[in-house]
C-alpha positions as CSV (number, residue, x, y, z in Angstrom):
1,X,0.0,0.0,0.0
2,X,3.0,2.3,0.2
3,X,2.0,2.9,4.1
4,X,4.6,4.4,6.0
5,X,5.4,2.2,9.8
6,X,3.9,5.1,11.8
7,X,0.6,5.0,9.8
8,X,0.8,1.2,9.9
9,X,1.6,1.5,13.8
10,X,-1.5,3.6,14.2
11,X,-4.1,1.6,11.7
12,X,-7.5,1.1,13.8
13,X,-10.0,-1.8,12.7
14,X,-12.4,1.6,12.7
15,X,-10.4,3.3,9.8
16,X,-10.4,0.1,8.1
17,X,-13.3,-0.8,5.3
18,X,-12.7,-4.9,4.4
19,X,-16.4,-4.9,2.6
20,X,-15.3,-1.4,0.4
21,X,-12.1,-2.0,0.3
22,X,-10.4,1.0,1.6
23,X,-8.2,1.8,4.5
24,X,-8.2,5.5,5.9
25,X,-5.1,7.1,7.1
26,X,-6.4,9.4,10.4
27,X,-3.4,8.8,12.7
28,X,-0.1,7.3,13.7
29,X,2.1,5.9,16.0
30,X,5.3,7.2,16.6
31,X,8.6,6.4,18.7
32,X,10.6,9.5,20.4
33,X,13.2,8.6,22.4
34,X,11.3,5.1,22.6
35,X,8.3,6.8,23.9
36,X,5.3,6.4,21.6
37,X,2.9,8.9,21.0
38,X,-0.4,8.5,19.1
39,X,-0.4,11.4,16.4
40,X,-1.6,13.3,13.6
41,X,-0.6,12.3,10.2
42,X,2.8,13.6,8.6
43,X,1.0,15.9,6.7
44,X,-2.6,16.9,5.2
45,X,-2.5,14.9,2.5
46,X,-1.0,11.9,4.8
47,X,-4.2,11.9,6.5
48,X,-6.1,9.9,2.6
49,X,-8.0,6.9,2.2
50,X,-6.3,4.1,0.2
51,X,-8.0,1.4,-1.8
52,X,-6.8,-2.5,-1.3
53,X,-6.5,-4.9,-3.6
54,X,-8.1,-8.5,-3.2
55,X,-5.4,-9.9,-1.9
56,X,-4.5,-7.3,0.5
57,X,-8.3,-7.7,1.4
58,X,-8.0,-11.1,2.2
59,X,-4.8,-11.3,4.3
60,X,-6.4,-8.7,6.4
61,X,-9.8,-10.7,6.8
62,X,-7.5,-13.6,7.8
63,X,-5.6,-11.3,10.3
64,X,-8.8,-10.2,11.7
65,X,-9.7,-14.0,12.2
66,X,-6.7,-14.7,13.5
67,X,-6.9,-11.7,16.0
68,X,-10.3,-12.4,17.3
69,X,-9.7,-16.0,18.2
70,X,-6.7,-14.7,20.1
71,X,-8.9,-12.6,21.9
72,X,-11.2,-14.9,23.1
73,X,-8.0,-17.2,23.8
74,X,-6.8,-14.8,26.6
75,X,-10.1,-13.5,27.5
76,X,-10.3,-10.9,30.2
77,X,-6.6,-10.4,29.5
78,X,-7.1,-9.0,26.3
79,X,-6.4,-5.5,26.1
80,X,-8.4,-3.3,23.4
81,X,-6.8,-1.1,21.7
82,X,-8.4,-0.8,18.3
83,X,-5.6,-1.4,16.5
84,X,-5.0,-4.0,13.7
85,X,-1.2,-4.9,14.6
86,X,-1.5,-5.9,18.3
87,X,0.3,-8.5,20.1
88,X,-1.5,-11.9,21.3
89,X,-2.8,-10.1,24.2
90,X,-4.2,-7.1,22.0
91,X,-1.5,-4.8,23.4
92,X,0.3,-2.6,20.7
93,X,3.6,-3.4,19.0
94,X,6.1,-0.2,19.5
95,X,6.9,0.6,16.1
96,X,10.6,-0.3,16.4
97,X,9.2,-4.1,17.3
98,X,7.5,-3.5,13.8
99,X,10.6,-2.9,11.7
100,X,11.7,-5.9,14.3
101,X,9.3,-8.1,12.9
102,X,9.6,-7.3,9.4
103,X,14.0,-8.0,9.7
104,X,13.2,-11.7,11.3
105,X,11.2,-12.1,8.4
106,X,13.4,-11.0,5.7
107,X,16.0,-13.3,7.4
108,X,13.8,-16.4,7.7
109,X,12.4,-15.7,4.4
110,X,16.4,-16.0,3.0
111,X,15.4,-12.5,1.2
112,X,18.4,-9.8,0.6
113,X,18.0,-7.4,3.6
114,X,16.4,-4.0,3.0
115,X,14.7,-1.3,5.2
116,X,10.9,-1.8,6.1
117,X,10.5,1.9,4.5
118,X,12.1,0.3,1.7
119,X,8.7,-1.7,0.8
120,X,6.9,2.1,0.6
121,X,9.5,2.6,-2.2
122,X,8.8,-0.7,-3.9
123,X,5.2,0.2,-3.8
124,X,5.8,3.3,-5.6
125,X,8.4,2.3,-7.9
126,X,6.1,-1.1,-9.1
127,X,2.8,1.5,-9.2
128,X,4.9,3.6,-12.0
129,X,6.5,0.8,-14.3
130,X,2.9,-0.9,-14.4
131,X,1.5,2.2,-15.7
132,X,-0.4,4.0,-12.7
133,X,-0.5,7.9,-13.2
134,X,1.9,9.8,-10.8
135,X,-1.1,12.0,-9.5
136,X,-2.2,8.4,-8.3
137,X,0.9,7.2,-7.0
138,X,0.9,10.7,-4.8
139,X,-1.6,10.1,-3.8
140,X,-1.8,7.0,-2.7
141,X,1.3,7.7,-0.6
142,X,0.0,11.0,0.9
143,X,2.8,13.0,-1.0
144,X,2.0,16.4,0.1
145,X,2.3,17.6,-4.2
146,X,3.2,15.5,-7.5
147,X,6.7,17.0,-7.3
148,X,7.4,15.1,-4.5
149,X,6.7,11.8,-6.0
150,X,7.8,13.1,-9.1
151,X,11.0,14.0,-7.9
152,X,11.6,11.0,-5.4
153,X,11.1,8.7,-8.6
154,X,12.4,10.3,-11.4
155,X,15.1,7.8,-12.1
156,X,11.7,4.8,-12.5
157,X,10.1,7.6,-15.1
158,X,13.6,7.9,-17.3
159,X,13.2,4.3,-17.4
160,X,9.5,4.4,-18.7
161,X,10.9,7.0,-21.3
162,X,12.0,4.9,-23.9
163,X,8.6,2.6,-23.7
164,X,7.4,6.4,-24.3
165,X,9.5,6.8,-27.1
166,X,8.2,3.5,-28.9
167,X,4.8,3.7,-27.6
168,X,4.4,7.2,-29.7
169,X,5.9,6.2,-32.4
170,X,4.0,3.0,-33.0
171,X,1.1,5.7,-33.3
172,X,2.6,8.1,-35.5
173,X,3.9,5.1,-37.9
């Protein structure tokens, strides 16, 4: 989804639309000093619905699942946040526990190492080679303006420049 780790941090099962489809962006979770405060988003444009693709869809339906039969596991124990990335006991990961997470599974998963930001990036770049229009791809990040993505990913849109190139001239010829 592009998501950065304080909006994933801060995703509530309230913000999140399974039967439509769409997530919405309305706060975060962030770490300072290892203190974690719930927040506003980065920016205006931060705070944006984003739509989910089937198979996003489903893996969150089967977290859900997953996450209510913990609940009733540990019963009276459980500890309600809202939030869709809890712990077994339905208290919060810290965001650093996240980016945790995701390097144990990089490892396990044999996969070169990269940063968990790193997967925002991949997002973008994969969004521009398949086509999507930049205004799209902004906002689907919560870029605050179009030169932002533009300029963040200009090096994937000189790459799309010689499809360009052939795709025009296939018309013109």
């Amino acid at each position: 989804t592009g998501m950065r780790r304080a909006e994933i941090a801060g995703l509530r099962w309230v913000d999140v639309n399974l039967d439509g489809g769409v997530i919405s962006i309305r706060q975060t979770r962030v770490a300072v000093d290892f203190t974690v405060f719930i927040s506003e988003p980065k920016t205006a444009t931060s705070r944006r619905p984003i739509t989910l693709d089937a198979l996003t869809i489903d893996a969150l339906r089967s977290h859900r699942s997953s996450q209510l039969a913990e609940r009733l596991e540990v019963g009276e124990l459980w500890q309600d946040s809202g939030l869709v990335f809890v712990r077994e006991d339905g208290i919060a990961y810290h965001p650093e526990r996240i980016t945790m997470m995701f390097k144990r599974e990089i490892r396990a998963a044999g996969l070169p190492m990269i940063r968990l930001h790193d997967l925002r990036h991949t997002s973008a770049t994969l969004a521009l080679v398949a086509g999507v229009h930049p205004k799209v791809v902004q906002e689907r990040l919560g870029h605050a303006s179009i030169s932002i993505t533009l300029d963040t990913y200009s090096h994937v849109l000189q790459g799309l420049q010689r499809d360009a190139a052939e795709q025009i001239a296939a018309l013109v010829t």
